[in-house]
C-alpha positions as CSV (number, residue, x, y, z in Angstrom):
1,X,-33.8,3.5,-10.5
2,X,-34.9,0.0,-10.5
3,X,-36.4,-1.9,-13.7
4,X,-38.4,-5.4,-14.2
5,X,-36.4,-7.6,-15.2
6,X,-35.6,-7.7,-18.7
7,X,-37.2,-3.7,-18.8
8,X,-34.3,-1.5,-18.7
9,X,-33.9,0.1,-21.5
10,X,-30.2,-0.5,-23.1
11,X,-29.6,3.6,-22.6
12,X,-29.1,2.6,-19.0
13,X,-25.9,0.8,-18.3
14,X,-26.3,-1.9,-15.8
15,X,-24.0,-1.1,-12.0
16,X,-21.3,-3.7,-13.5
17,X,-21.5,-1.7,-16.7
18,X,-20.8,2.0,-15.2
19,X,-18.2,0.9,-12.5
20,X,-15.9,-0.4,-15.4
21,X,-16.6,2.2,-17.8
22,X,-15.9,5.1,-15.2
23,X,-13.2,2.6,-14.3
24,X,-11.6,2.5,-17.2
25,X,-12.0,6.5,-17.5
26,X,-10.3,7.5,-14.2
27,X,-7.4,4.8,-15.2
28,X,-6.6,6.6,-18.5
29,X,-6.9,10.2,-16.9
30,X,-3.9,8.7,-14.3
31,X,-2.0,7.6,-17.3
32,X,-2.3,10.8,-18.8
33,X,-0.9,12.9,-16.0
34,X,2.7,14.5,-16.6
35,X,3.4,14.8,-13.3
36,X,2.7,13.9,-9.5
37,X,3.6,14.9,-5.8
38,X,3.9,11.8,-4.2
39,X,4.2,13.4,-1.2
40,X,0.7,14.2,-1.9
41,X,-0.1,10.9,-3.5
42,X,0.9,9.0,-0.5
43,X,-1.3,11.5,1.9
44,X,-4.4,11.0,-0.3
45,X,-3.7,7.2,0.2
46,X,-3.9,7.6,3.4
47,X,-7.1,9.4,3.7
48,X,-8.5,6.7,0.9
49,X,-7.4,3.6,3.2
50,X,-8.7,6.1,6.9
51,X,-5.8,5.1,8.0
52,X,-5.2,7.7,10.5
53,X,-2.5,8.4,12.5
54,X,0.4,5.3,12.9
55,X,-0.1,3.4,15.9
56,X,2.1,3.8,18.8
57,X,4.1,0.8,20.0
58,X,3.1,0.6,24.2
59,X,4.8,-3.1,24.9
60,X,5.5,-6.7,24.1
61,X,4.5,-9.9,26.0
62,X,6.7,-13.0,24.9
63,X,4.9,-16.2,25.3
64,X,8.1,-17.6,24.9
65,X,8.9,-20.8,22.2
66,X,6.7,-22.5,20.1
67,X,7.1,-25.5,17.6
68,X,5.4,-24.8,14.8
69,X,5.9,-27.2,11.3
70,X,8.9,-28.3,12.6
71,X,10.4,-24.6,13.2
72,X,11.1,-23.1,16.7
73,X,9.3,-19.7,16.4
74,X,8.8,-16.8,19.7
75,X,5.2,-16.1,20.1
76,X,4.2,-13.0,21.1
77,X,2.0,-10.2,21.9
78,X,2.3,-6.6,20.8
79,X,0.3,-3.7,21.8
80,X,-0.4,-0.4,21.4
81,X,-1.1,2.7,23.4
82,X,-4.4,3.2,21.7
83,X,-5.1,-0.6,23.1
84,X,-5.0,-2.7,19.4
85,X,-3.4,-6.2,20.2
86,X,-1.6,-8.3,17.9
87,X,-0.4,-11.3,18.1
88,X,2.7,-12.8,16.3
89,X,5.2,-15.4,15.8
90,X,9.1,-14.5,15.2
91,X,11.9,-15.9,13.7
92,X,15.0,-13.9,14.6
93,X,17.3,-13.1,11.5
94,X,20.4,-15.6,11.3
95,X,22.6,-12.1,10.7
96,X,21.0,-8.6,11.3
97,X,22.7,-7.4,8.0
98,X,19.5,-10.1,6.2
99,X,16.8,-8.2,8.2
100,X,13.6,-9.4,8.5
101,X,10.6,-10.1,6.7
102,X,7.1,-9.1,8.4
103,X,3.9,-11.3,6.6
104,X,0.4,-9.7,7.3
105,X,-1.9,-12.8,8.2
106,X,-5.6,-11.7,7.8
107,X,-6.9,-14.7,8.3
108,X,-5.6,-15.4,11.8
109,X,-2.8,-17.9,13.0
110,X,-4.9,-20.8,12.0
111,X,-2.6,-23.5,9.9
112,X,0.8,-23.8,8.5
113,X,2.2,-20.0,8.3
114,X,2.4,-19.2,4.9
115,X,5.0,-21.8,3.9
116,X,6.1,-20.4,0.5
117,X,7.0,-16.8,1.5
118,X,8.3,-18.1,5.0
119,X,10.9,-20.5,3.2
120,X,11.8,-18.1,0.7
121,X,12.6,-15.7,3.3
122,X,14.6,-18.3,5.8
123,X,16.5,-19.1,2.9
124,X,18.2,-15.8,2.4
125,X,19.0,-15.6,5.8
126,X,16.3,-13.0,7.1
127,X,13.8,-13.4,9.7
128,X,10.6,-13.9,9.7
129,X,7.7,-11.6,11.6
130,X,3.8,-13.5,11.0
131,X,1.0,-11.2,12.9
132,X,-2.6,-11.3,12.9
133,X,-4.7,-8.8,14.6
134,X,-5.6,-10.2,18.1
135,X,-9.3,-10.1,18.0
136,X,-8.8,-12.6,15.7
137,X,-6.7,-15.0,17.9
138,X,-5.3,-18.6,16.7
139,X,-8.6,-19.6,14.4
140,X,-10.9,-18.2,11.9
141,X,-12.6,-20.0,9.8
142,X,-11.1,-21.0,6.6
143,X,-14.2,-20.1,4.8
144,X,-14.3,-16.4,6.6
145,X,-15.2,-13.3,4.1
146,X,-15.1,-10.7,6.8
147,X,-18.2,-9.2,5.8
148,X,-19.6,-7.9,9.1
149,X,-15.9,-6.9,10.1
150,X,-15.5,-4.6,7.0
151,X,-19.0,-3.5,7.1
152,X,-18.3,-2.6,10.9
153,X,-14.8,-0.7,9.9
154,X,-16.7,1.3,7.2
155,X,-19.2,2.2,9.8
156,X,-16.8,3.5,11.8
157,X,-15.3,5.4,9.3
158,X,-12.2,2.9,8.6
159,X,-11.5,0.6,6.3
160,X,-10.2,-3.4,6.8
161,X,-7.2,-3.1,5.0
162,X,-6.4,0.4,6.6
163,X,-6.6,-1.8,9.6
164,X,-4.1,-3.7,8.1
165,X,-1.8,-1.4,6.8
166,X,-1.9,0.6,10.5
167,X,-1.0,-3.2,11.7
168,X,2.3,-3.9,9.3
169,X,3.3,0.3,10.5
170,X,2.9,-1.3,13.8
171,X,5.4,-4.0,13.4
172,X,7.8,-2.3,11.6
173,X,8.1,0.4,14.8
174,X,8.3,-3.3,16.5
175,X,11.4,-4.4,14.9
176,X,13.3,-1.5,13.9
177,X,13.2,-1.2,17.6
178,X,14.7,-4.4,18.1
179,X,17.6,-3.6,15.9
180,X,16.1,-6.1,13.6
181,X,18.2,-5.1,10.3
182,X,16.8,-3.6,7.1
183,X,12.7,-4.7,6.9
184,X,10.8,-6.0,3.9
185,X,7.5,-7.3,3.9
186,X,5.7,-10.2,2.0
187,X,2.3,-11.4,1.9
188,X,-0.7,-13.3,-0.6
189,X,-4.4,-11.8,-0.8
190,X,-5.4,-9.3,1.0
191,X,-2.4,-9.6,3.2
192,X,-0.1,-8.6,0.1
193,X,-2.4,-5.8,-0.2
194,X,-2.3,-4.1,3.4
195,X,1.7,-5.0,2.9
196,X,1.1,-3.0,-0.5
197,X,-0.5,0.4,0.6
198,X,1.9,0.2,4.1
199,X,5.0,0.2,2.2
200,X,2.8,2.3,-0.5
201,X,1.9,5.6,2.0
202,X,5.6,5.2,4.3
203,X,8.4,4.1,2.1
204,X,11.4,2.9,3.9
205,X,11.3,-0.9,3.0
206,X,13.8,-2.6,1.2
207,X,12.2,-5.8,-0.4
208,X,8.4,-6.4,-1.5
209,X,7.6,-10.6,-2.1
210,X,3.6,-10.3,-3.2
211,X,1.4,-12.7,-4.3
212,X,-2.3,-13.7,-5.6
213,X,-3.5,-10.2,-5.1
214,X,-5.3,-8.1,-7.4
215,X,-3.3,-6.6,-10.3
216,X,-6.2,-3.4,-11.0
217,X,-8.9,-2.6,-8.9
218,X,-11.1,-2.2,-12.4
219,X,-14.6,-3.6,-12.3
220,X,-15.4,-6.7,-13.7
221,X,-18.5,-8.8,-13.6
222,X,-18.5,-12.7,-11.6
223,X,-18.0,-13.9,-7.9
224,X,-14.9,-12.6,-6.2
225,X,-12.9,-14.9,-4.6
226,X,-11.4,-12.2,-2.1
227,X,-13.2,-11.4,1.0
228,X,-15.3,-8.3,1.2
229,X,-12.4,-6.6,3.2
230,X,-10.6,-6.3,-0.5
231,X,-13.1,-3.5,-1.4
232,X,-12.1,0.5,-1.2
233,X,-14.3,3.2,-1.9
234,X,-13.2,5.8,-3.7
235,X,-9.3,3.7,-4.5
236,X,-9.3,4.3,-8.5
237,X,-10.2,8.1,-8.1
238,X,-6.5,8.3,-6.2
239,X,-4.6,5.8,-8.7
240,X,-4.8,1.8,-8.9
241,X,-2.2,-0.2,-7.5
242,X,0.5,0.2,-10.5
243,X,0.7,4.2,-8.5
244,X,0.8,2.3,-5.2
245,X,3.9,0.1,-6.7
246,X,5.3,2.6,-7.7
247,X,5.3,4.8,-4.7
248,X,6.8,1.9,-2.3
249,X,10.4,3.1,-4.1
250,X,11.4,-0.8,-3.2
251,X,12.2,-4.0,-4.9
252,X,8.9,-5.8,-6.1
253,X,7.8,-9.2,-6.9
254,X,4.4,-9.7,-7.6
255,X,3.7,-13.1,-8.2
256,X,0.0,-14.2,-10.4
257,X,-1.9,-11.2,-10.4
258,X,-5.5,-11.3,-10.2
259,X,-8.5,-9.1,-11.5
260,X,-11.1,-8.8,-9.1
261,X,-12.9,-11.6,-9.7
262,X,-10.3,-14.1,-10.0
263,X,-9.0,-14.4,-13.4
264,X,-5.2,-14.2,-13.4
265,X,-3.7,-11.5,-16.1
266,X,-2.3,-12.4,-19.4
267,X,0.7,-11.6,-21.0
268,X,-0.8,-8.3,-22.1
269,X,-2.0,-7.0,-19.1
270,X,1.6,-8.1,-17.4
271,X,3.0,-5.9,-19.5
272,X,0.8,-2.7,-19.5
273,X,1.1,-3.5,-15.5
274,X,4.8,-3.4,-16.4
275,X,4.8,-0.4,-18.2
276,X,2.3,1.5,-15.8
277,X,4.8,1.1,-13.3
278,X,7.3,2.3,-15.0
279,X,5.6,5.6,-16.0
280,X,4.3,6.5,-12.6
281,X,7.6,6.2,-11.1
282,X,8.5,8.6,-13.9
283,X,6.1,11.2,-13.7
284,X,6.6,11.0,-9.5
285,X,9.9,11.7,-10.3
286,X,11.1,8.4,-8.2
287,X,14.8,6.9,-8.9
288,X,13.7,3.9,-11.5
289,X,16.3,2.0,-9.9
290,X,14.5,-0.3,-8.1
291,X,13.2,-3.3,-9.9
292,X,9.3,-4.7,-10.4
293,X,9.3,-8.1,-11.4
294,X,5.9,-10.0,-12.4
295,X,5.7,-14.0,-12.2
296,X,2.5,-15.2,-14.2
């Protein structure tokens, strides 16, 4: 129903109005819950993100060295049966015991990789795996939002960071194969996220290093400054990301979370993030073990 402007009448909620209010409903009736199968949980992620079945590793092209900001990385190709390409950059860890560290790139090759999480992970001795889809090659512009490629995944009945997530399975398969030690995975944006609901819907990583990606998928009014790739229909009927932290049953560091459109949290919503954590790994019944850490 469409009104002049200044015509609706203030019975009817503006769009930005309902989302957060059913928001905020479907938020409190996940807090409320006594219990959940994660089992189940991580299957309805699944379905949530279309993620489908994981990709099956087919082979590896090695392009062979590459100087890159002053580091000799292996650059690479990785493909599967069902004919996705990726391509990536490796640094192999310095002792297998450290592992490695795989960072989603969904922005392509293009600059500097990710120098933050890269040196934090060279530092404790792991290695490093950068991949970008390979439709999206070496360069993409900075100023890219994805907007036809997300409208063309939801078309097809797939989401972008599905896409993603299927991507980060992909590489795992990639290095466990190589022997590559115990995996973590680390990312900013919407890469943190596809890192997210991967380790979210598999399990079976040991470290999580996230950064500037949203904190709640609640509604709020104002310009987003996440592409349009960050959007998933139907996410906050399943859970919001505290479930999806929850579920990963690894050690977390989220670093300046965001709302949706940009503001970062305060104190207060650190802590209830804190302390939704917390009760979803209760009422999944998961060991509480493993430690979430936010930095503002």
């Amino acid at each position: 129903m469409c009104f002049r402007k200044g015509k609706r009448p203030p019975i009817v909620p503006s769009i930005t109005e309902f989302c957060r209010k059913r928001g905020e409903e479907l938020i409190a009736a996940a807090r409320a819950q006594k219990s959940m199968n994660p089992a189940a949980k991580r299957k309805e992620l699944r379905r949530v993100l279309h993620m489908g079945d994981a990709l099956i590793l087919k082979d590896a092209r090695d392009f062979g060295p590459e100087q890159i900001a002053g580091r000799t990385w292996r650059r690479m190709l990785v493909s599967a049966e069902s004919r996705e390409h990726f391509m990536l950059l490796l640094i192999a860890p310095q002792d297998t015991k450290a592992g490695c560290v795989i960072i989603p790139k969904v922005e392509g090759m293009t600059g500097t990789p990710d120098p933050a999480l890269v040196e934090q992970a060279l530092a404790r001795g792991q290695g490093v795996l950068l991949f970008t889809e390979g439709s999206f090659g070496d360069y993409v512009h900075p100023t890219a939002t994805h907007h036809d490629s997300t409208r063309a995944h939801l078309w097809l009945g797939r989401t972008f960071l599905g896409e993603r997530a299927r991507g980060v399975e992909l590489m795992a398969s990639f290095l466990r194969k190589r022997k590559m030690g115990p995996l973590s995975l680390a990312g900013a944006g919407e890469g943190a996220l596809a890192a997210l609901f991967c380790a979210a819907v598999n399990g079976g990583f040991a470290r999580l290093d996230l950064s500037g990606m949203p904190g709640t998928y609640l509604h709020r009014s104002g310009k987003s400054p996440f592409s349009l790739g960050v959007h998933l229909p139907g996410f906050l009927v399943w859970g919001d990301i505290a479930l999806a932290v929850a579920l990963t049953q690894a050690e977390v560091t989220l670093t300046r979370p965001l709302h949706l459109d940009g503001a970062p949290f305060i104190r207060k919503e650190r802590q209830q993030l804190q302390s939704d954590v917390a009760h979803f790994r209760k009422v999944c019944g998961l060991r509480a073990g493993h430690h979430f850490a936010i930095n503002s």
